[in-house]
N, C-alpha and C positions, 0 to 999 in steps of 0.2 A: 938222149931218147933211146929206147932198150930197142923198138922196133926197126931202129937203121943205124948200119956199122958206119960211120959217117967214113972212116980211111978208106972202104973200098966202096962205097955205098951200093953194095950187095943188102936183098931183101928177102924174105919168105913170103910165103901165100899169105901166112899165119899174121905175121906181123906188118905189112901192107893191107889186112883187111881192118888190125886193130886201129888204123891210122885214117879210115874213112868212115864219112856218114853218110848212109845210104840211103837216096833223097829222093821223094817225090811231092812238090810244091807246084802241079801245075794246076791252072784256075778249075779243067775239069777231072782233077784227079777223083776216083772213087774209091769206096772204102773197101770194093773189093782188090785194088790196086797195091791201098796199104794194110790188106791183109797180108798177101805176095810178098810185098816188101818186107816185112815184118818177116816173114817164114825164112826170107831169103835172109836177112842178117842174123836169123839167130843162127843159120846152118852155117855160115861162114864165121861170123863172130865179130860184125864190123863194130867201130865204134858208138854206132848212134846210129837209129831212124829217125829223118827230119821229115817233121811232117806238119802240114796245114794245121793251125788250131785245133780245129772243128774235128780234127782225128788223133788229139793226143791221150783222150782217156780210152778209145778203141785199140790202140797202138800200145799202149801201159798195159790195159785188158790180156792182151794177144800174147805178148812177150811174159808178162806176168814174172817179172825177178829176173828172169833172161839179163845173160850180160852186154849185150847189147842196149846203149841208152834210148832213153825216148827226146827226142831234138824237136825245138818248133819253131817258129821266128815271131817277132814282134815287128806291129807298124811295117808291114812288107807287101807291097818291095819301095814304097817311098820315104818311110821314116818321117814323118809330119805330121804324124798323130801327135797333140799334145801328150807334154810327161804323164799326166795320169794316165788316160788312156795304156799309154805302155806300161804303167805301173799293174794297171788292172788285167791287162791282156799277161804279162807275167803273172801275177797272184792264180789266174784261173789257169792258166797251164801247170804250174807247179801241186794246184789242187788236182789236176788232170792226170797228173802223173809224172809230168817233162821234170827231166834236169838238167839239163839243157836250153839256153834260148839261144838265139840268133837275132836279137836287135839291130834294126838299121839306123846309124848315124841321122841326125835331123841335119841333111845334107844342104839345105837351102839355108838354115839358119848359121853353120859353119860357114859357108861361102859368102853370108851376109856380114860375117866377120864378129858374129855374138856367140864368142869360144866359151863364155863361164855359161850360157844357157846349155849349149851342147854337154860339156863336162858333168852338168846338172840333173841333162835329162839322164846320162848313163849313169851317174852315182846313185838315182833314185830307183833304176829298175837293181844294179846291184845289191842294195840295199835291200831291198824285195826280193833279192834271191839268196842272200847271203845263207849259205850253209846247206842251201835244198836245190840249189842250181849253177852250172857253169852258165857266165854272160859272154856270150861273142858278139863284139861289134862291127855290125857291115860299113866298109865305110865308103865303099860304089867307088872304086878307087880311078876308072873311067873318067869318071866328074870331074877329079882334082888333079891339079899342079904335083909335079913329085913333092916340093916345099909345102903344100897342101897334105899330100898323104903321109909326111914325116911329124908334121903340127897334130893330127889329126891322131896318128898313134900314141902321140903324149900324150894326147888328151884323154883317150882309152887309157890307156896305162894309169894315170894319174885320178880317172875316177875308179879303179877298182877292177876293169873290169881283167876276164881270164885270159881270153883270144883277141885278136883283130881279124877280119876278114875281107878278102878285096872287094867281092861284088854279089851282088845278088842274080846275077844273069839275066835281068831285065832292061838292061840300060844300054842295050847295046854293044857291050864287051863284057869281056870276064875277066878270069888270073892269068898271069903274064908274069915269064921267071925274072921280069922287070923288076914287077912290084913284089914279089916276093921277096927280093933280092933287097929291096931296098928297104922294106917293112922290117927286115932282120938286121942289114945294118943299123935302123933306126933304135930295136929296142931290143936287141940280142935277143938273150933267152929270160927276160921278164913277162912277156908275154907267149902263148901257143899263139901259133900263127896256122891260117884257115885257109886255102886257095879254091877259090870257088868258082865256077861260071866255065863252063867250054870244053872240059875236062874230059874227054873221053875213052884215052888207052892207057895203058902202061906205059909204056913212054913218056909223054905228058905229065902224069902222074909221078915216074919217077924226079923227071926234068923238075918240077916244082919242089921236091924234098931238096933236091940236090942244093935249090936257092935257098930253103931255111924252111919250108911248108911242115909243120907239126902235124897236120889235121886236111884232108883232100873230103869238099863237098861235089858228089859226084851222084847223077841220076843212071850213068853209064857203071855201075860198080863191080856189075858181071864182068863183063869186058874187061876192064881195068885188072882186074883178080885170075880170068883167063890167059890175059896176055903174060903175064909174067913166066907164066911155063913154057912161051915161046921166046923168052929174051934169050 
């Protein structure tokens, strides 16, 4: 990865901002919010603005070729929308602008032990994104057994998709240099790996790359990008 010297794991402002997506998913986010948002990443030059459906053609609008991506999620934050469903919520974001999704794992039907419908539902939206969007899959890592979140990564891997992701920040907990830790021993560098949920400073932030974190979802991004001139 060009934006960390893994031997000294020394970082730049520059290449710590390319390695996050600056997030605002809350129920009453406004558009004036991810207007802000949007100004704020294109001046720093984060990876992505992850944003609510309903603001990814205002957010494409905004940014307008800007190198900063447009991010959205599907089925969030419980992933139990039927496959269509996510196939349709993909298709209208990609029409939107996003190339990016953040899919959540159908967390109840994995734990129900129905691994070829989950592998199903994410090789359908990949499929629907192939060539116009990265696919990250949330897999709410909180919910599952380590041997759960190792199963769970093959099964992303194995349908296609680009990332895996720990959590959605809804469920209770977030990324943990646990599961970071163990998402990367699981599936090296076949997959970009996403640490999401809790993330607040540079520290943190760092502590997660250090486990194997590709890609830091953070709603704190200021901060994170501030703190680093005080390390």
């Amino acid at each position: 990865m060009d934006n960390i010297d893994r031997s000294n794991r020394e970082l730049t402002v520059s290449g710590l901002a390319q390695m996050i997506d600056h997030t605002r998913l809350g129920v009453d986010t406004t558009v004036q919010e991810i207007r802000v948002l949007c100004e704020e990443a294109a001046e720093y030059e984060f990876a992505s603005v992850c944003v609510p459906p309903c603001y990814v053609r205002e957010a494409a609008l905004i940014l307008n070729g800007a190198p900063p991506s447009v991010c959205t999620v599907l089925s969030f934050p419980h992933g139990d929308s039927c496959t269509g469903a996510k196939v349709k919520e993909a298709c209208l974001a990609i029409e939107n602008g996003a190339t990016e999704v953040d899919m959540v794992m159908a967390v109840g039907l994995f734990k129900s032990g129905f691994y070829d419908a989950v592998k199903t539902d994410i090789e359908q939206v990949v499929q629907t994104c192939e060539h116009a969007a990265l696919v990250k899959v949330i897999l709410e890592c909180i919910l599952l057994t380590d041997e759960q979140k190792r199963m769970a990564c093959h099964l992303a891997r194995d349908a296609g998709a680009d990332y895996v992701k720990t959590s959605t920040g809804y469920a209770n907990g977030g990324a943990t240099e646990q599961d970071i830790a163990l998402m990367h021993s699981t599936i090296g560098e076949d997959l970009g790996i996403k640490a999401s949920g809790g993330i607040r400073t540079f520290e943190e932030a760092l502590a997660m790359i250090r486990a194997g974190a590709t890609r830091i979802g953070a709603s704190a991004s200021l901060a994170i990008i501030q703190g680093i001139e005080n390390a």
